[in-house]
N, C-alpha and C positions, 0 to 999 in steps of 0.2 A: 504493500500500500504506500500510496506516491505521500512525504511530509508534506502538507502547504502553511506548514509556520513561516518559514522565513522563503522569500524568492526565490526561485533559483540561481538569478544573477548575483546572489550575496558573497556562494559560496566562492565565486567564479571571481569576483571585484576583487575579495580578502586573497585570492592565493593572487592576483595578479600584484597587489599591495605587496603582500609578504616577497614576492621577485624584486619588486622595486629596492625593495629596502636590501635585501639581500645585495643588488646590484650595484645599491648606491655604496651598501660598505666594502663590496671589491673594490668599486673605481678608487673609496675614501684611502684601501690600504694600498694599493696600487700607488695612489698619491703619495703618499708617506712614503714610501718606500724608492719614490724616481727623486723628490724634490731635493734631498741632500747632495744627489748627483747630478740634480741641475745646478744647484749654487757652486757646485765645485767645480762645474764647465764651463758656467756664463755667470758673470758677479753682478748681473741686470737683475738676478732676482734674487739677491741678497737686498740688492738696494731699494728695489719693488718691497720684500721686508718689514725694510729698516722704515721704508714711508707709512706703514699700517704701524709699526711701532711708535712712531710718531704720533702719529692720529692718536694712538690709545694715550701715550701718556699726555696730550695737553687735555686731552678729557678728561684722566684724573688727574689734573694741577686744574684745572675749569673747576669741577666737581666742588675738591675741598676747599678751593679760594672761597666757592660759595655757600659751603659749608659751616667756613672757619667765621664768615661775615657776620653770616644768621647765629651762630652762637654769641660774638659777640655784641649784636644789636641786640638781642633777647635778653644778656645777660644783664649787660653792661648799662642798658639804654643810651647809647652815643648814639650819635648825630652816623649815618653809611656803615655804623660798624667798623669807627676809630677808637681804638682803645689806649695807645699807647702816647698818641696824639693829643688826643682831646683836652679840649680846654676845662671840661668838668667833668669828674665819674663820681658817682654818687658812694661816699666814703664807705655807707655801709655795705654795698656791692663789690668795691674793690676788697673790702676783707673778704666779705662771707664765699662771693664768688670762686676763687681759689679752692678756699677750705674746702667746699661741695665736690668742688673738682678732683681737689686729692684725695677725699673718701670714694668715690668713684672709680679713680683709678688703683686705690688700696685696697678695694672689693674686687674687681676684675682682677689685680693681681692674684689676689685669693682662689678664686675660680681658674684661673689660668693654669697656677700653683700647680693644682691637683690633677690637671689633663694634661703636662709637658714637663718635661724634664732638662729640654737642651735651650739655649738659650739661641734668640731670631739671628738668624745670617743676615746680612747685609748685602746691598751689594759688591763691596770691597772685598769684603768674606770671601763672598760667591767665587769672583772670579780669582782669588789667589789660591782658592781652595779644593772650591767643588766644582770647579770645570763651568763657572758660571749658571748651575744649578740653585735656586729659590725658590722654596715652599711660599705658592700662593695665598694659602692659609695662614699662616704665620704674620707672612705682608699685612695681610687683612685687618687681623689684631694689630699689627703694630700702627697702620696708618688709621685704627677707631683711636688705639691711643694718644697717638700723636695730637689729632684734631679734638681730643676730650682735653690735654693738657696748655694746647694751645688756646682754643676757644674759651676754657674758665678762669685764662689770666694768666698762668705759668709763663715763668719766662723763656720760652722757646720756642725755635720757629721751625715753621711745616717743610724746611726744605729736606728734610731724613724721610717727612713722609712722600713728598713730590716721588724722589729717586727710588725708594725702594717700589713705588706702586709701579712707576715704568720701568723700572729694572726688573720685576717682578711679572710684569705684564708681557714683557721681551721673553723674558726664560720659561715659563708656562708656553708661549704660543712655539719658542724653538723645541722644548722639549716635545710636543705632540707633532711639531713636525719631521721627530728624530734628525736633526740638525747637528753635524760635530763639532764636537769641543768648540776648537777656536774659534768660528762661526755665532755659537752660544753665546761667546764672553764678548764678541764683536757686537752680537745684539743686546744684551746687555748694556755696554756704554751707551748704547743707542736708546735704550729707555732712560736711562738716566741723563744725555744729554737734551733728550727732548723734554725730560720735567724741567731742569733746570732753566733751558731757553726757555720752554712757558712761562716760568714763573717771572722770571725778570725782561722777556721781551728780548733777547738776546742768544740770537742763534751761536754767534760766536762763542760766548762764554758759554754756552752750553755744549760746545762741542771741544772746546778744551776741557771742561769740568771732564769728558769722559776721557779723554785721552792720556791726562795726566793722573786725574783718582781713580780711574774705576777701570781702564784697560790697559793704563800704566805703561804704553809705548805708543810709538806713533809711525804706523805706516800710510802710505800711497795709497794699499787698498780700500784698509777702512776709513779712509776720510770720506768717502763720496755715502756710503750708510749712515754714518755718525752726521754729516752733513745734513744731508736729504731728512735724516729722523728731526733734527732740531726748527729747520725750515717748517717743516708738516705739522709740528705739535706750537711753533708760534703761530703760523696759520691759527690751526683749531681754536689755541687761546684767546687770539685777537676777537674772533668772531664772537664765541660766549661768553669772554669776560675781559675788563679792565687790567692788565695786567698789572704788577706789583712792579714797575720799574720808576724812574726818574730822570727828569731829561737836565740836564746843566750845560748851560753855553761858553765855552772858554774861545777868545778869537787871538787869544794874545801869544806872548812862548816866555822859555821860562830860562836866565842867562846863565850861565856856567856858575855863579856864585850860590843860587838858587839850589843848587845841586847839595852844597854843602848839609842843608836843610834839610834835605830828599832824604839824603843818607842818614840823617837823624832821628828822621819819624819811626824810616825802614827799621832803627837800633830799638828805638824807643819800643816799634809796635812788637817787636819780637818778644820784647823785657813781659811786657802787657800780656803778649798771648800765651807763653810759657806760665806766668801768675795765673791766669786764669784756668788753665788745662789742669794744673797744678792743685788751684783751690776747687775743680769737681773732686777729683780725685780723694780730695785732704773731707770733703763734704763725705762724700761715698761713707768713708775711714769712720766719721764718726756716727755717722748714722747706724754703721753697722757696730760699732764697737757701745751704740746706745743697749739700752734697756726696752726701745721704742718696738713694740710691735710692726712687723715689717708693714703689715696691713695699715697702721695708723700712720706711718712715714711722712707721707705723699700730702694726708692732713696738712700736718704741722708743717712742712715746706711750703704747702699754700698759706698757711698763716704767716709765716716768716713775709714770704711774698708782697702778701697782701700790706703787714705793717711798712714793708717800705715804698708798697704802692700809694700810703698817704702819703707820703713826703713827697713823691713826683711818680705821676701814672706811666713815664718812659719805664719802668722797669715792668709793665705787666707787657704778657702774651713775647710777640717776636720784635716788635719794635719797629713796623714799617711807618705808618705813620709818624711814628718819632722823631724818625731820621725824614722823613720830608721835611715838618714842620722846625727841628734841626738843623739843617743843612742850610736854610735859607734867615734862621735867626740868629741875633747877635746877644751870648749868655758871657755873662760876667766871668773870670778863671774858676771863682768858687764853685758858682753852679755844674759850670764843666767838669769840675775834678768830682762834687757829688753825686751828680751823675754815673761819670763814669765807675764810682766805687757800690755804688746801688744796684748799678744795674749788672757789672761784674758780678755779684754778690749774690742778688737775686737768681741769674743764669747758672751759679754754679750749688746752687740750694737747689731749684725746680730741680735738676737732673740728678743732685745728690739723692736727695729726698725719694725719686724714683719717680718723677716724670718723665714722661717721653716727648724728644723734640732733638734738636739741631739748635749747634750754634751760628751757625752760616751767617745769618743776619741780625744776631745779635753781635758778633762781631763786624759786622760791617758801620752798624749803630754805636758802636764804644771805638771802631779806629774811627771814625768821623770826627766825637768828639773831643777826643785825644787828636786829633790833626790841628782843632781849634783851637785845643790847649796850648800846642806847642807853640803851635802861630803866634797868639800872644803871646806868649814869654821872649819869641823871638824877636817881635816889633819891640818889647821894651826894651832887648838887649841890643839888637841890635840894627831895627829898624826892618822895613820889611815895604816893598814893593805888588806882590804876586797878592791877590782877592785873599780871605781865608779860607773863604770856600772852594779855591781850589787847592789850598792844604788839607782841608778835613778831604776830600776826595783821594789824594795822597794815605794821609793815615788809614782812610776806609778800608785802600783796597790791602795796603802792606798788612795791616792788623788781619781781615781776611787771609792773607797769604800765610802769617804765621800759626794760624788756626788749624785752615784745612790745609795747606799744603802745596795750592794751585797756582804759582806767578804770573803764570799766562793766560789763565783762565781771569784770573781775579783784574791782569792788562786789560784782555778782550772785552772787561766790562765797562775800564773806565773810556774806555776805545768806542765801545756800542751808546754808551750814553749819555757822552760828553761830543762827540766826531771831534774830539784835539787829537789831532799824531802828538804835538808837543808834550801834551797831557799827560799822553798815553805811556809816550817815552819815559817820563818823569817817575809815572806812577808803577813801570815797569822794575825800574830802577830801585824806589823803595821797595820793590814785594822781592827782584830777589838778594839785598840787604837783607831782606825780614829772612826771607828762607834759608838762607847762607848762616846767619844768625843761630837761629832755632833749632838746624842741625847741628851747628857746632854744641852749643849749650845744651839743649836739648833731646834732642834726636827724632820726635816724634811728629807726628800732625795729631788732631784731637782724635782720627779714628782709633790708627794704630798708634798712639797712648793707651786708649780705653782694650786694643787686644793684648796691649803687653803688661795691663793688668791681670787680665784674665787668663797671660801663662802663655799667650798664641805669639811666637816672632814671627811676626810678620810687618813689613816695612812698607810695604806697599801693594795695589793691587797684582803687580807680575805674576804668573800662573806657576805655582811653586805646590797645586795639588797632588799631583801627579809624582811627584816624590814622593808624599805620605801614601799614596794609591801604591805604591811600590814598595808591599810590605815583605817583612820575613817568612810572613806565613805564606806569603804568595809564592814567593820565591823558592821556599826550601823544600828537600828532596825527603818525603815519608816512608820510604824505603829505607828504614836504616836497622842493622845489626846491632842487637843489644847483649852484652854478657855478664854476668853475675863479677861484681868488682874481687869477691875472696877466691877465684879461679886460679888455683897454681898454674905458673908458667907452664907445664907440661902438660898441663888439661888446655892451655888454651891454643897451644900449637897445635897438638891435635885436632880441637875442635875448628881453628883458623889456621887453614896451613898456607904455604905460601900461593899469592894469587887467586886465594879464593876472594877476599875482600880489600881494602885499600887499609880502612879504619874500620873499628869496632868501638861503641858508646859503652862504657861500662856503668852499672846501676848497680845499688846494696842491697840488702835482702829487704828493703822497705819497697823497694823499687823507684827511690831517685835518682838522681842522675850524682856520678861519679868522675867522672873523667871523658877522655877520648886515649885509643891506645891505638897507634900504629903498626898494623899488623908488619909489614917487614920489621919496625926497629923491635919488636916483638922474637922475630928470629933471629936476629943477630948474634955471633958468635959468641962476644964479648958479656952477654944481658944475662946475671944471675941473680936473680929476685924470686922471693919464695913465691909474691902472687903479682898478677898485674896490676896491681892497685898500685904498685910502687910504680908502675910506668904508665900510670894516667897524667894526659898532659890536661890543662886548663881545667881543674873542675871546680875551680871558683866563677870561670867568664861564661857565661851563657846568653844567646840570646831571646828577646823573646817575640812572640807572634807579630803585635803588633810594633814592634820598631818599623821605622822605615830604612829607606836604603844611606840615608845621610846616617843614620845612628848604629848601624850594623857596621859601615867601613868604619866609622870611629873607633867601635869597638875590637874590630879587626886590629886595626892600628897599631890599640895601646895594648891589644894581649901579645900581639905579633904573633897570631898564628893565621893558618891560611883555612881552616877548617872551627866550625863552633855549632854547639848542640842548642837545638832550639828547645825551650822547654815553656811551659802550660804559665807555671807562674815563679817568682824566686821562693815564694813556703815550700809546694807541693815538689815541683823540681820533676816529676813528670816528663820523660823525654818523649816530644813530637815529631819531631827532627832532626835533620842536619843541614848545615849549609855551607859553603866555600866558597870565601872572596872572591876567587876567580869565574864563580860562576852571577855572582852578586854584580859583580863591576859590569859581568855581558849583560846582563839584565839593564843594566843603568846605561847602558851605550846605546845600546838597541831603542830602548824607550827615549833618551834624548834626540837620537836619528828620526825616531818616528815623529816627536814634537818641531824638530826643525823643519822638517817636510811639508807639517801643514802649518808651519809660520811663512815656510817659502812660498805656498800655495794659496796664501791669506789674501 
């Protein structure tokens, strides 16, 4: 008997559907599967890419500008959602404000707590480490935090969120397009120099931002991606939102004398941004050495915040407004030096305490008014010609340079928003004093400070993953001969005669590891020992699973052997393996060959 429940075209539609979809995900894996070997034949669609990379990050730098607004008009009640600006905040909003905010984030910290264990990668991270790999998730949380910390007043600004969400939005879209490595970390800069240019209107600084932080060399190839992404995402920006830049007219130039000054700021900014890096760090120490519930931290850093938001609202949120209203007023030295020690002070509380944010534009707002300070001091000593606004422009970008790290980038800005070559020159000139500086004295930029607290050397973005990926456990040979270390000579010849094995791992009747024994010097004529335990060589040096291949040659080295037993852990002592330098260093040749290859092919 015929069914008349459903048509007969239903059944016939649903299998023709279920083909489609079948169809669509051959073609989709199909895709995946040809486009990595397109990019590596034709660099038109890297760069194709790099311009949808684009697109995505000026929409998230769009997004959160309009995000970070509406928090701060709602909160704050200002006039467009100027906070740092504003001629009035209503006293009792500037405290309570904050404090709401670090309970919030000292609750999400809690909830966070208990769902993760390892702490967010970075973009910087990413590509020194993990081949340019970031958890989208992770991003996610970090840029609700960021814009929760930002928009309740803390003193930090959205550029950590900008970069990770297009950095983040690059490495997700290359990861589903199974894209290699170097390719990754190429698109990578590319979300991050397209947040960057969104945010400040400046394709250039945003495509040095990538080439000096975040991909940490600079080739021919990747310029025209890193380019094209920065272009695409100031496009986006333009069109949805107001960007966060500032325009200054200089038509003048600056004489050889002038220079002396240059060089002063560059010393000064460096002094400033070393203090400051310094006082998160000294912040961090004592927060954690408190008694303070980690949960409540975040609180009381907004209340700190907040009491010195009475004194002057430049120290709340990132300080863009500030430094408008800044840059174009004339403040007494006191004000200046107040300022600048409030809002230092304030920056390095929000992030001690455990907000999330970037200094980027808070240092760009404290070398400003450090460039004015100086100026002063310098017209009374010693008289002074050049605006002072185009010394704070000076201080801005050196104090930036000694921050993050970036001379050229931090040029390219004052190049994009001033159109001075002379300017530009000038301001080049302090950042790399600033950076020349900060290395000597210092060593660090504020990222990697913050990982070489955390135990990580790491210097800079350069792709130094691929070392640690090049482990001992990877490396070593699990086939290995083990014998009871109390084995009389005569039992072990027997048991290992000559040419049956190279080396034998000797273990005690617990089954640790004991030595390594040389089966020939084992025969040798001259060798009279009651057991082989007397001719176990190295059984203090072992290595272990996870070393990488930088920590394996070390060890190599200082034992001077050419052979070492890899074991489980140094209690257990568990032998896993073996391994031998000789074959460790081909491993580390072979893999460097391979990474050259596709730098030469980048």
């Amino acid at each position: 008997m015929t069914d008349l429940s459903e048509p007969p075209s239903l059944p016939i539609a649903r299998g023709r559907l279920e083909r489609l979809r079948r169809t669509g995900r051959v073609r989709y894996l199909r895709f995946r599967r040809s486009f990595p070997r397109l990019i590596r034949t034709d660099e038109v669609w890297l760069v194709l890419l790099a311009g949808v990379v684009g697109i995505g990050a000026g929409l998230i730098v769009a997004t959160m500008i309009a995000i970070s607004r509406i928090l701060h008009l709602l909160l704050f009640a200002t006039y467009s959602g100027d906070v740092s600006g504003a001629a009035y905040v209503d006293p009792l909003r500037i405290v309570a404000v904050p404090v709401i905010g670090g309970a919030i984030i000292g609750l999400l910290g809690v909830v966070l707590s208990r769902r993760r264990r390892t702490a967010i990668v970075d973009p910087v991270e990413a590509n020194a480490l993990h081949g340019g790999r970031l958890s989208i998730k992770d991003s996610l949380i970090l840029i609700v935090q960021t814009l929760i910390s930002n928009g309740f007043g803390a003193s930090v600004g959205l550029e950590a969120g900008y970069t990770q969400g297009g950095a983040a939005f690059a490495s997700g879209l290359a990861r589903a397009l199974r894209i290699r490595r170097a390719d990754m970390r190429t698109l990578v800069g590319c979300g991050a120099a397209g947040a960057i240019a969104a945010a400040f209107n400046a394709p250039l600084t945003g495509a040095f931002y990538a080439f000096e932080l975040i991909i940490a060399s600079y080739t021919i190839s990747a310029l025209a991606p890193v380019i094209v992404a920065s272009i695409c995402a100031v496009a986006v920006a333009r069109v949805l939102t107001t960007p966060l830049s500032f325009e200054i007219g200089f038509a003048g130039s600056l004489s050889a004398s002038n220079y002396v000054l240059v060089i002063v700021i560059g010393i000064a900014a460096a002094g400033l941004g070393i203090l400051i890096m310094r006082g998160v760090a000294f912040t961090e120490t004592l927060f954690r050495a408190s008694r303070i519930p980690t949960w409540l931290r975040p609180a009381i850093g907004g209340a700190l915040v907040g009491i010195m938001g009475l004194i002057t609202p430049t120290v709340l949120s990132s300080g863009h407004s500030a430094l408008h209203v800044g840059l174009d007023a004339t403040f007494p030295p006191l004000i200046l030096l107040m300022m600048i020690v409030l809002k230092s002070l304030a920056s390095a509380v929000s992030i001690g305490s455990g907000f999330r944010g970037g200094l980027f534009f808070a240092s760009l707002f404290l070398g400003a008014m450090l460039g004015k300070l100086v100026a002063w001091v310098w017209v009374v000593s010693f008289g002074l010609q050049t605006p002072p606004l185009i010394i704070a422009v000076i201080g801005m970008s050196a104090l930036a340079t000694a921050v993050l790290g970036g001379p050229l980038t931090m040029s390219f800005l004052a190049l994009e928003t001033t159109g001075s070559l002379p300017l530009t020159i000038a301001v080049l000139t302090a950042s790399v004093v600033s950076s020349i500086t900060v290395r000597r004295l210092f060593g660090y930029s504020f990222t990697t400070w913050r990982f070489h607290l955390r135990g990580e050397a790491i210097r800079s973005a350069a792709d130094i993953g691929w070392i640690r990926e090049l482990s001992v456990g990877r490396m070593m040979r699990r086939e290995v001969r083990t014998a009871p270390s109390n084995l009389t000579l005569a039992e072990f010849r027997r048991k290992f005669p000559l040419g049956s094995n190279q080396r034998v791992v000797l273990v005690d009747e617990t089954g640790r590891y004991a030595g390594i024994v040389l089966v020939a010097h084992a025969h040798g004529p001259e060798i009279d020992v009651e057991t082989v335990a007397d001719l176990a060589l190295n059984p203090k040096d072992v290595l272990l699973p996870q070393m990488n291949i930088k920590q394996a040659a070390s060890l190599f080295e200082t034992s001077r052997s050419e052979e070492l037993a890899v074991v489980d852990d140094r209690d257990k002592l568990r032998v896993l393996g073996i391994l031998t330098e000789q074959y460790a260093l081909r491993c580390y040749n072979a893999e460097l060959d391979s990474r050259s290859r596709d730098s030469a092919e980048v």
